[in-house]
N, C-alpha and C positions, 0 to 999 in steps of 0.2 A: 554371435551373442555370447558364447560360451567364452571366446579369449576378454571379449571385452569387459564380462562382466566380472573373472581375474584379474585383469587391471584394477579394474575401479575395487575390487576388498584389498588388492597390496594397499592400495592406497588410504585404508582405511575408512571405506566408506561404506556405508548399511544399503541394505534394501537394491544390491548389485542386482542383481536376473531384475527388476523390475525397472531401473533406470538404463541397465543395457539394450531394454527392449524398446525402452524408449527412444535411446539414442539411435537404433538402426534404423527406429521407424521412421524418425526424420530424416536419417540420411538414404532412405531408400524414398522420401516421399510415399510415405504407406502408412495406412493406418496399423494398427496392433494386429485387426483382425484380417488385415491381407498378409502378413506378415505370418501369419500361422497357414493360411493357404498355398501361401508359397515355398512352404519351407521344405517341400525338394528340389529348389531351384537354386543353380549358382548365380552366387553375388554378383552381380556385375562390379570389375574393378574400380570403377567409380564410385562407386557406393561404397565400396571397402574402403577407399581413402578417403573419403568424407567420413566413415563411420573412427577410423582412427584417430582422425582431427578433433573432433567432439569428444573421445574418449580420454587423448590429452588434455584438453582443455577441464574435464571435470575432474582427473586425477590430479590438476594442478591447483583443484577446490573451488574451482568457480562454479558459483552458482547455477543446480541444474537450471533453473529457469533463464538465466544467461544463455545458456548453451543451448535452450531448444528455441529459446527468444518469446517464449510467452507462459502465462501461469493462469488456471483457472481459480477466480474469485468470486465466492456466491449464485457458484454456477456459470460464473458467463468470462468468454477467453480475453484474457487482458493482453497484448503484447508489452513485454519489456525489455531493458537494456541495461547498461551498468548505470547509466543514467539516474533510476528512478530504484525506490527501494522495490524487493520483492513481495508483492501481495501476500498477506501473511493468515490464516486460519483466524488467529487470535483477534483480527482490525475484522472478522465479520460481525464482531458481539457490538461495533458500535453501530452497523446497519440493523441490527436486533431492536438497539435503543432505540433509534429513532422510530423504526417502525411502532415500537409501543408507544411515541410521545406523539407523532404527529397522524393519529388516528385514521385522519381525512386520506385516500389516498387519490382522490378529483380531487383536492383542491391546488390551484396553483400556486405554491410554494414558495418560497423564495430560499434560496439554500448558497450557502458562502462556505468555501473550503481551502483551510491555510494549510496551503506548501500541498499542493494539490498529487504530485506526482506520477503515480503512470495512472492519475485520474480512480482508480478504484474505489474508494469510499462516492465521493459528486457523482459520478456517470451511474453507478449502481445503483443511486439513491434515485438518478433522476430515470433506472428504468423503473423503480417499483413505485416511482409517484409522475404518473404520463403527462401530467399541466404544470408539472414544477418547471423553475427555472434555476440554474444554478449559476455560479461565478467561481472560479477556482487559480488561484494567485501559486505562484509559484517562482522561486530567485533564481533557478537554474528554467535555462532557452532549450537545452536537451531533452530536460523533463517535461515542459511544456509541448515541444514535439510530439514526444512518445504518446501523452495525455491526447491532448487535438486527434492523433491517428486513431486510440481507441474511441473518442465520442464519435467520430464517422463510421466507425466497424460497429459500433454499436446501436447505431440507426439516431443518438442525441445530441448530433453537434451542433442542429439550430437552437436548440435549449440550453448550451452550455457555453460561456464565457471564459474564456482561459486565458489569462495576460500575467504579465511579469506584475511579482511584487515579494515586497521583503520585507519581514517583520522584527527583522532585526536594526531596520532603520528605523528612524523617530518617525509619528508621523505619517506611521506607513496603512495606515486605514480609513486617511483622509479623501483618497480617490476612489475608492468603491462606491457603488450605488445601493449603500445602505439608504431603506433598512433590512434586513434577512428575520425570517422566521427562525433559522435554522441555522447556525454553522457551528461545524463539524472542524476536526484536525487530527493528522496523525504525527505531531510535531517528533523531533529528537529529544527521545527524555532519557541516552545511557550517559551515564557521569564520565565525562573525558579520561580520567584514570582507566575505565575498567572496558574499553574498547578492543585494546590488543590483548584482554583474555578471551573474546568473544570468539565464536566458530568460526575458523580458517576464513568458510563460504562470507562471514558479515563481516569481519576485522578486514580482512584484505581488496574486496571486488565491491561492496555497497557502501554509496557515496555516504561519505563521513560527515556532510552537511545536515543530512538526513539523520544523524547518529547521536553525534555530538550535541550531548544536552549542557554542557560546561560542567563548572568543577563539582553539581551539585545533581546535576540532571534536571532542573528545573527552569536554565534560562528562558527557555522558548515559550516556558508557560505564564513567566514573569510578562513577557514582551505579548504574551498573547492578550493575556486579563487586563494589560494597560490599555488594548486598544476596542476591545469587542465592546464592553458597555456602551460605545457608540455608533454600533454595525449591529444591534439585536433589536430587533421592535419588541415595545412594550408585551409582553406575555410568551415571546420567543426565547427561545433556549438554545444550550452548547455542549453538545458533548467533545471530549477530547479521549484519544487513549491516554492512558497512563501506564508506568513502568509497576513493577511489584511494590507492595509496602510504598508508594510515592503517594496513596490515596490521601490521606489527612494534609499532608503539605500542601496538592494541590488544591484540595476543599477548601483550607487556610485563605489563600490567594485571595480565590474565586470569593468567600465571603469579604475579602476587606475591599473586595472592588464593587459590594454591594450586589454582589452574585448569588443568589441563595442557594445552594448545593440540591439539588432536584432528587438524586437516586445514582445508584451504582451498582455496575454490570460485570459478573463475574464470566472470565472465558471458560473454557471445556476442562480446562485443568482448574477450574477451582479459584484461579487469580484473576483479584480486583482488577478490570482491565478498562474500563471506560467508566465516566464520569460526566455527569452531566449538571446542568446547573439553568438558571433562569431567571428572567430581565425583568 
């Protein structure tokens, strides 16, 4: 633990003794706390070259949650892959939202989720609403994988809908079984320019489909507001994330597509992060 967690500060990375510890404990198959019981026992050589492997991989900035293969979100373990972006602290403020908007949490729901990914916003929402039903689209067959595996770990995958779809094609919210009470997104809103300033771990290793908002940061929300006024029942609402300082633009949108802008959710730091709006 002690060499690995050397590696990983050459290499410039924070909070080493607490990811070194992580990494042995997967590559020993151990939790933390055997991990401290053990610890007058030799490594088995197996485990030290598994521990190496993982330690390269994180010194070359890939994503911890890459390297253990899973990340916990709103409390409950998501698996992930390079596939799907990394569940992120700041996307639990729009499960905040919703819980304050859709009161009921018996009633059977209807909940739609664009560019669904390793499923964490839909599957969460449909553990803290038990009669909901969800649908979650997605243009990458990877990330849909990854999503389907967590709603069966999660005990919701007869509740959950998961199929290809792309909303950057015309048209593309003609085949849903709207209508939704509810839909949710955590689209790409960084401006194309300013991706290869982003942290090693998101420029290089998370899928830039996911990323890439265009020249403005705003396509995906263009393409969103065209299509949802047809996918929301009458008194249903949408929350989306949004990037820093994007709050008014996207409110813009969302009012000219006869969106009335509902409220807006600041994350832990302070910034405008979710936005929501209603049909």
């Amino acid at each position: 633990m002690r060499d690995a967690a050397a590696a990983l500060a050459a290499a410039g990375i924070e909070n080493v003794r607490l990811e070194a510890r992580l990494l042995l404990a997967k590559a020993a198959g151990a939790t933390t706390e055997e991990l401290i019981a053990w610890g007058a026992e030799e490594v088995p050589v197996e485990v030290a070259r598994r521990l190496t492997g993982y330690v390269a991989r994180r010194v070359r900035r890939e994503p911890m949650a890459y390297v253990l293969g899973e990340r916990e979100f709103w409390g409950l373990p998501f698996r992930v892959s390079p596939a799907v972006l990394v569940p992120r602290p700041d996307s639990e403020t729009l499960i905040e939202a919703a819980l304050a908007i859709l009161l009921d949490r018996h009633k059977p729901w209807r909940i739609l989720d664009l560019g669904v990914g390793s499923g964490c916003l839909l599957l969460t929402l449909l553990t803290e609403y038990p009669a909901a039903l969800g649908v979650g689209i997605d243009a990458s067959s990877e990330a849909l994988s990854v999503a389907r595996a967590n709603a069966a770990a999660l005990g919701v995958g007869s509740r959950a809908e998961l199929g290809p779809g792309d909303w950057r094609i015309a048209g593309w919210g003609r085949c849903l079984p709207a209508p939704f009470d509810l839909v949710v997104a955590n689209p790409p809103y960084i401006r194309r320019d300013e991706i290869a300033g982003l942290m090693p771990e998101v420029a290089r290793f998370e899928p830039r489909m996911a990323l890439d908002g265009g020249a403005d940061g705003l396509d995906a929300y263009r393409a969103i507001v065209a299509g949802v006024p047809h996918l929301v029942a009458p008194g249903g609402h949408v929350l989306v994330e949004i990037g820093e300082g994007q709050g008014p633009d996207i409110s813009a949108l969302f009012r000219s597509a006869g969106l009335p802008v509902e409220g807006h959710w600041k994350d832990l730091s302070g910034i405008e992060r979710v936005l929501g709006a209603t049909h």
